[in-house]
SENU-146736 format. One record per residue (C-alpha): residue number from 0; residue in three letters; chain; x negated, y, z negated. Coordinates in steps of 0.5 Angstrom, whole numbers, plus 500, padded with zeros to 3 digits. Each point is the difference from the previous one (the first is absolute). Example, Ala and Ser with C-alpha at 12.3 -4.5 7.8 and 13.67 -1.06 7.14 Angstrom:
2
<0; ala; A; <475; 491; 484>>
<1; ser; A; <498; 507; 502>>
END
This chain:
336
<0; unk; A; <865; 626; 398>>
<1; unk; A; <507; 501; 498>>
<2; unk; A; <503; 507; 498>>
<3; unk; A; <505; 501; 495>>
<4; unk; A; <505; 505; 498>>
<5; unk; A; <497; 506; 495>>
<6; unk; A; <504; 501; 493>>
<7; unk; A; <494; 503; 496>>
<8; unk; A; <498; 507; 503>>
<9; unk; A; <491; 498; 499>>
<10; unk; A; <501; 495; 506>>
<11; unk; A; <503; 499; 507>>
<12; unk; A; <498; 493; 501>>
<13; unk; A; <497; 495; 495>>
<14; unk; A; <499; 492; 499>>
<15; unk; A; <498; 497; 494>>
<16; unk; A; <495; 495; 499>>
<17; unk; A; <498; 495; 494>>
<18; unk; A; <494; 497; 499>>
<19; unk; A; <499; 493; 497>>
<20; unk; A; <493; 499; 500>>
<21; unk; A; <496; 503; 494>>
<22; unk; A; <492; 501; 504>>
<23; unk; A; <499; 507; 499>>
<24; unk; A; <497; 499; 506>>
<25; unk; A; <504; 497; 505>>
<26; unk; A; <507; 505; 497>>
<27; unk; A; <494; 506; 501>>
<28; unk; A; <499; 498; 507>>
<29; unk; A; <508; 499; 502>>
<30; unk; A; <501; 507; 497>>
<31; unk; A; <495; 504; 504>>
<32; unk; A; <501; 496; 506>>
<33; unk; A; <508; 502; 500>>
<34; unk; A; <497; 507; 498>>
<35; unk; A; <497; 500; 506>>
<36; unk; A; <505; 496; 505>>
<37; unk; A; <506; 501; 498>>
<38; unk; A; <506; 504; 504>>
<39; unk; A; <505; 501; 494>>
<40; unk; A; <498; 502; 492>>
<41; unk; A; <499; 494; 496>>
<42; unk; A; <501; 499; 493>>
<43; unk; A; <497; 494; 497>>
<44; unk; A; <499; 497; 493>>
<45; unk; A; <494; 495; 498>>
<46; unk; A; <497; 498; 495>>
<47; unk; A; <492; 498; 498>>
<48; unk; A; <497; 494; 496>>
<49; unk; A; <495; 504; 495>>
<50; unk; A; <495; 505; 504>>
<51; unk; A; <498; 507; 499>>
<52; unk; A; <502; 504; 506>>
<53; unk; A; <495; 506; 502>>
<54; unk; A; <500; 506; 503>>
<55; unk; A; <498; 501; 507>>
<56; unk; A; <495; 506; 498>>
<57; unk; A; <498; 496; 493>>
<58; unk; A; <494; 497; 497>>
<59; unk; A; <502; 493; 499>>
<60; unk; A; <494; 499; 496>>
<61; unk; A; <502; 506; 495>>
<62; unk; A; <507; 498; 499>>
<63; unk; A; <500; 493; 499>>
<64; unk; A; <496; 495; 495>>
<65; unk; A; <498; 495; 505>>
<66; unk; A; <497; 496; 496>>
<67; unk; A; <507; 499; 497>>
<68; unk; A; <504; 500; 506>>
<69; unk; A; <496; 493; 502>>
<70; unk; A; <500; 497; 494>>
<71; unk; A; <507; 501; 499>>
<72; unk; A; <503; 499; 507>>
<73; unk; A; <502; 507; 502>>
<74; unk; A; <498; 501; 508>>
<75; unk; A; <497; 507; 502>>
<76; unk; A; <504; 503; 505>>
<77; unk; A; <499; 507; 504>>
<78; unk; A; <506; 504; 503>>
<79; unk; A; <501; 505; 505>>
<80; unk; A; <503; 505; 496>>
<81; unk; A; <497; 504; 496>>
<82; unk; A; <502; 502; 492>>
<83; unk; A; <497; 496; 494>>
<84; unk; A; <499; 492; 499>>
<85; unk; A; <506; 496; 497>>
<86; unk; A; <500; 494; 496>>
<87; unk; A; <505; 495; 504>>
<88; unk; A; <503; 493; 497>>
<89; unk; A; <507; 496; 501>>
<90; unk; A; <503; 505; 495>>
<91; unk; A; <500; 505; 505>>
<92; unk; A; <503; 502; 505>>
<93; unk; A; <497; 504; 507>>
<94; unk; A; <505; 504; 505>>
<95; unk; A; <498; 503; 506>>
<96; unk; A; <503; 505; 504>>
<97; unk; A; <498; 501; 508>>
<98; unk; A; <502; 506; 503>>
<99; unk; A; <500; 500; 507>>
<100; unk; A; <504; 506; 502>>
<101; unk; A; <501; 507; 498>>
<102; unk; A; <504; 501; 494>>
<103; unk; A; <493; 499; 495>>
<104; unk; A; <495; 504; 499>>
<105; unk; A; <493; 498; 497>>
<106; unk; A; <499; 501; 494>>
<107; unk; A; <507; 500; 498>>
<108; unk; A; <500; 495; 494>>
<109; unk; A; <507; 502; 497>>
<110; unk; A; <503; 499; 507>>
<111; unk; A; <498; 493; 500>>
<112; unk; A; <501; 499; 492>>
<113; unk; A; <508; 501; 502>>
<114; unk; A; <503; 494; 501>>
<115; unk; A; <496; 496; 495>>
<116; unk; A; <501; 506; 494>>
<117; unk; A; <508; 499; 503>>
<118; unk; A; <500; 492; 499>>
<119; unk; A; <497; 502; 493>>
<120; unk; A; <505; 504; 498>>
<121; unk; A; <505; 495; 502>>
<122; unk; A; <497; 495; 496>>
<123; unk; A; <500; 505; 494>>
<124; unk; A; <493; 503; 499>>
<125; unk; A; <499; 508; 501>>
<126; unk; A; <494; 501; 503>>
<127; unk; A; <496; 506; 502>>
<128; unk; A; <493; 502; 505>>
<129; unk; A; <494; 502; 497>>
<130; unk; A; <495; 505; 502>>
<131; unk; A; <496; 494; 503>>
<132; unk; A; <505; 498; 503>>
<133; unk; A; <502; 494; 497>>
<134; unk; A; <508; 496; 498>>
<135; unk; A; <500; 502; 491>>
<136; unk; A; <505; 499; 496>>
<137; unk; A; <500; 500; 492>>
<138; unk; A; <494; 503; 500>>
<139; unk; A; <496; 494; 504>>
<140; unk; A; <497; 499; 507>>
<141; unk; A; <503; 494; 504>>
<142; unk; A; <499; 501; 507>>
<143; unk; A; <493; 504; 504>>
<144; unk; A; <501; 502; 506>>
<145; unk; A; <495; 501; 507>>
<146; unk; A; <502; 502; 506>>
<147; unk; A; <496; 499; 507>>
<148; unk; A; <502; 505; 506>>
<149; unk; A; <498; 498; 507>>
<150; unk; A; <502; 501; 507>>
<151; unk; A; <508; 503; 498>>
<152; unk; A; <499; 494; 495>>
<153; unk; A; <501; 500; 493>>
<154; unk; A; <499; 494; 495>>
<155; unk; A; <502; 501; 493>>
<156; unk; A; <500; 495; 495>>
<157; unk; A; <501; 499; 493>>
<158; unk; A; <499; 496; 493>>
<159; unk; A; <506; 498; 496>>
<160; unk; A; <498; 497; 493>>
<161; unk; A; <505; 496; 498>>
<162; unk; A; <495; 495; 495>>
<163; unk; A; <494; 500; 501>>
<164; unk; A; <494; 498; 497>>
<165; unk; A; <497; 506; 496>>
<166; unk; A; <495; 497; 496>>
<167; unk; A; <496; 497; 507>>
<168; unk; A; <502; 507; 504>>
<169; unk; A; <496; 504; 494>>
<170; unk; A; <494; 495; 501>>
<171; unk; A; <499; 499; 507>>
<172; unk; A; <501; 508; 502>>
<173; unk; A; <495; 506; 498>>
<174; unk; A; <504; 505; 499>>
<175; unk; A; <496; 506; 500>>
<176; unk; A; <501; 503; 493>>
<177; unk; A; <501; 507; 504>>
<178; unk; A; <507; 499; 502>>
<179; unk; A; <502; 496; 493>>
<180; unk; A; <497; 506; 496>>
<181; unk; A; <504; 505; 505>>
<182; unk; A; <507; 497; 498>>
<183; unk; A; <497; 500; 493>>
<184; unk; A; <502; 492; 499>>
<185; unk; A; <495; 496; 497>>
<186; unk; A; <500; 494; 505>>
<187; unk; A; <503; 497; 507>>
<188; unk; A; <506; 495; 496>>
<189; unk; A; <501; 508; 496>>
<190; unk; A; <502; 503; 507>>
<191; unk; A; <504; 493; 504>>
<192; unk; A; <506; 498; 498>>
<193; unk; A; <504; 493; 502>>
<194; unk; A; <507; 502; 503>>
<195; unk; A; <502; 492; 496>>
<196; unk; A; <499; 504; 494>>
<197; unk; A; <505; 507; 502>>
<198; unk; A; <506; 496; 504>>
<199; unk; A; <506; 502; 496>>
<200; unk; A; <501; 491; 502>>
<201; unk; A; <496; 495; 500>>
<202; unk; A; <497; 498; 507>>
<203; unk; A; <496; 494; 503>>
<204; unk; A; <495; 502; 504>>
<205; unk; A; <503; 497; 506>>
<206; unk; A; <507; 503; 499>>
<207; unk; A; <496; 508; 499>>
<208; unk; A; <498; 497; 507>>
<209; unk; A; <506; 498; 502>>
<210; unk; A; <503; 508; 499>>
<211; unk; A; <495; 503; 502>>
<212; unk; A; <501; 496; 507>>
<213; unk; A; <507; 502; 500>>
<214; unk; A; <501; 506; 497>>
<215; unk; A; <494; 503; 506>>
<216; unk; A; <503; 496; 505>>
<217; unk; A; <507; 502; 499>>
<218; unk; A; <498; 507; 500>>
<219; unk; A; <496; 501; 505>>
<220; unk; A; <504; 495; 504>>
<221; unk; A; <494; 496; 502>>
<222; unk; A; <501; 493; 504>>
<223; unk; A; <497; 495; 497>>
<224; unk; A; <495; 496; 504>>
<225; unk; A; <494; 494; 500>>
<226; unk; A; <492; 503; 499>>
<227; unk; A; <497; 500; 506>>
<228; unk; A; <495; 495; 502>>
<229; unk; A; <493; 501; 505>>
<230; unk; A; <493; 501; 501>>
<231; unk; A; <499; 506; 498>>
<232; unk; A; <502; 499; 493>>
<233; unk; A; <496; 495; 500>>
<234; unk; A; <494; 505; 502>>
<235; unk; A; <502; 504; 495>>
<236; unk; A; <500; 494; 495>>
<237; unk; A; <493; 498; 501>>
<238; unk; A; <497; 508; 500>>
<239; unk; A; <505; 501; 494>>
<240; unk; A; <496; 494; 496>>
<241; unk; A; <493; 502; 503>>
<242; unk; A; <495; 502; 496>>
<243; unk; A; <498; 506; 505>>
<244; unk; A; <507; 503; 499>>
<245; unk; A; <500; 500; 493>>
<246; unk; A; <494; 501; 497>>
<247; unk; A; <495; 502; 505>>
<248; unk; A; <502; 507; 501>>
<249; unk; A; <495; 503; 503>>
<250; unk; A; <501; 507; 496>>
<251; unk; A; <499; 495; 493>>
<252; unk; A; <494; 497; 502>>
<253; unk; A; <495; 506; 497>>
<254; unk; A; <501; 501; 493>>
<255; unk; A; <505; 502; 496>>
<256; unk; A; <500; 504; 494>>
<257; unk; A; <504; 497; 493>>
<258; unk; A; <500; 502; 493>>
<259; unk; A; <501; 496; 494>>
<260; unk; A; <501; 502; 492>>
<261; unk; A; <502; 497; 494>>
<262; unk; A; <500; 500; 492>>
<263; unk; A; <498; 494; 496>>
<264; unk; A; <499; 500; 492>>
<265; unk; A; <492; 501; 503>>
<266; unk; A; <501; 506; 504>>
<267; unk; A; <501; 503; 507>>
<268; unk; A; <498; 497; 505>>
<269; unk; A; <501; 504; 507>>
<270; unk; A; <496; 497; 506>>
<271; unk; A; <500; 503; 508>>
<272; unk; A; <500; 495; 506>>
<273; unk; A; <498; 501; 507>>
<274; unk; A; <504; 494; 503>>
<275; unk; A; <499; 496; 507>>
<276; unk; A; <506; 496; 501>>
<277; unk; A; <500; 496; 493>>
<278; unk; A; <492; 500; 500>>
<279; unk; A; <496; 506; 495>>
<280; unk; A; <496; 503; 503>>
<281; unk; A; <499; 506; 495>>
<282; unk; A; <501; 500; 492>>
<283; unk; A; <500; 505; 495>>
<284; unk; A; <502; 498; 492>>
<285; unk; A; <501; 506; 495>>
<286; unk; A; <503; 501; 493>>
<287; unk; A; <499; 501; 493>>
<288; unk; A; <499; 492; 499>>
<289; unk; A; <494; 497; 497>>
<290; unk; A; <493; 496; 503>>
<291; unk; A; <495; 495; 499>>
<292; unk; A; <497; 500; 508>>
<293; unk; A; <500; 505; 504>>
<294; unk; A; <507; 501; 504>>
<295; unk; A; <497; 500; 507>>
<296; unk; A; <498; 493; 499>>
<297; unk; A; <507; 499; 500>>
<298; unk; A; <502; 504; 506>>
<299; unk; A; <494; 497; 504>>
<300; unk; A; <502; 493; 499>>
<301; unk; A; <508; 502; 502>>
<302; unk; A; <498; 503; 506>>
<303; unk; A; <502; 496; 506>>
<304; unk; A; <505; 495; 496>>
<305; unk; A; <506; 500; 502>>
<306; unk; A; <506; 503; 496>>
<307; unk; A; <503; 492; 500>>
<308; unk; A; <493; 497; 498>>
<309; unk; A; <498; 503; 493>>
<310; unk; A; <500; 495; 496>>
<311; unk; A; <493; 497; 496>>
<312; unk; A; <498; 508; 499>>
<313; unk; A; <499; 502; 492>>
<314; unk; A; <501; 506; 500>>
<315; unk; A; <500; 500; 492>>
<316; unk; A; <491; 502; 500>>
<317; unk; A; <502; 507; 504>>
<318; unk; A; <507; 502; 497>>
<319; unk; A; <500; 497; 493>>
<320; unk; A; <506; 496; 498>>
<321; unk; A; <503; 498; 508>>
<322; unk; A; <501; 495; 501>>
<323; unk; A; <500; 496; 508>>
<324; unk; A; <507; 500; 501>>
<325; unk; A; <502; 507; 498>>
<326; unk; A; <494; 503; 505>>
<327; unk; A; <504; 496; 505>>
<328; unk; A; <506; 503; 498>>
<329; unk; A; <498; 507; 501>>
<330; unk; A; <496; 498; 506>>
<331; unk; A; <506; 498; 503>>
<332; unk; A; <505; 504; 496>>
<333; unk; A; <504; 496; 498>>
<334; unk; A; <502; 498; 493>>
<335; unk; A; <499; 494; 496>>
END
């Protein structure tokens, strides 16, 4: 590979590649094929069609609504490195930096955030870190970052919320409601914020691209050079889309514990379930609601449903005045 002259003090050497397709699997696999060939740092951008990315050590079954995912079109996706699930679609803009010598150290986040910050404050916007390591500004998160270290690599990569769909990113993900009770926000679309919506100017998405692409490239004097192409990356094409690589973890094939609790003009309904995969294995209602028929009844006839599959079920004899569609909400915790 070609090297170039340093201008920026994070790099010696660095190539910048575009991806054009928008197959999260495919752009997963090039990333982790130059994460594991490459013999100068990379940085490159790239963009998905809708789909939720998950963590490497996550429960996809605990993070995503499938059912609505399938229904919708949002492909299921498994990355290498760790950090929680992200939505991602065309109003979003993903950036990866590789690093293959010394500079960085793993788990620097601030470290590789730098130029991206840098070609945000060009633009206009003041942005800061969080505690968790995300890009804020204004008081909004608009970009979560991961990081994979292996062999003296680093991979480190991000999101940059541009315009994003917020209503499908609230629905397709299960955010646990630990995380948004600590940041004291009432929902995921309280926490995020669009950068269209905070830019002093008026941008295209195409045109953000653009000045992200030279802003990073010019400092960072990176050489501009054409995705490579190979029979590994389509190796890691088909495993990226296989079914065994993103569900079938072996950690997640026991169950897993989920809880539930809601308000309704009838009452409190809590319920407690043991999860295999999307299947009910175990089920336990409880709350100051009312009945006509015995509550276990309802828990018999739902064990072994899966979360997708809930419908046809009244539940209005056992918890009195609900109706299918809000068990089916509160099930798979999601608002209707």
């Amino acid at each position: 590979m070609l090297r170039n002259t340093p201008r920026h003090p994070l790099y010696i050497f660095m190539k910048y590649v575009r991806l054009t397709t928008t197959d999260p699997y495919y752009n997963l696999a090039v990333e982790e094929y130059l994460f594991r060939s490459a013999d100068t740092d990379i940085f490159m951008l790239w963009q998905n069609a809708p789909s939720v990315i998950a963590g490497r050590n996550q429960n996809v079954y605990a993070e995503a609504d499938l059912a609505y995912a399938k229904e919708n079109g949002i492909r299921i996706c498994r990355r290498i490195t760790g950090g929680g699930a992200v939505y991602h679609d065309l109003g979003n803009l993903n950036y990866t930096f590789i690093s293959v010598g010394k500079e960085a150290r793993p788990l620097d986040f601030a470290h590789f955030a730098r130029p991206i910050r840098e070609c945000l404050e060009s633009l206009g916007l003041h942005t800061h870190m969080s505690d968790r390591n995300d890009i804020e500004c204004e008081g909004g998160k608009f970009s979560g970052n991961a990081q994979h270290a292996e062999g003296g690599r680093i991979l480190h990569h991000g999101t940059l919320l541009f315009d994003t769909d917020f209503s499908v990113m609230e629905r397709v993900l299960r955010v646990d409601k630990e995380k948004l009770a600590y940041r004291a926000v009432k929902s995921l679309r309280a926490r995020v914020v669009n950068l269209r919506s905070v830019l002093p100017r008026a941008l295209s998405v195409e045109e953000f691209i653009a000045g992200i692409e030279d802003g990073v490239c010019s400092l960072l004097s990176a050489e501009r050079c054409a995705p490579p192409e190979n029979k590994e990356i389509d190796a890691l094409y088909e495993r990226n889309r296989s079914p065994e690589w993103i569900y079938s973890d072996k950690r997640y094939l026991t169950g897993y514990r989920v809880s539930r609790k809601k308000k309704y003009p009838f009452g409190l309904v809590s319920v407690e379930m043991e999860l295999s995969r999307d299947k009910i294995e175990r089920i336990q209602f409880s709350g100051d609601f009312f009945s006509t028929a015995p509550i276990e009844k309802l828990e018999n006839a739902l064990i072994g449903k899966t979360l997708d599959a809930l419908g046809g079920i009244d539940p209005s004899p056992y918890i009195h005045g609900m109706k299918s569609e809000e068990l089916c909400a509160l099930l798979s915790d999601h608002d209707l």
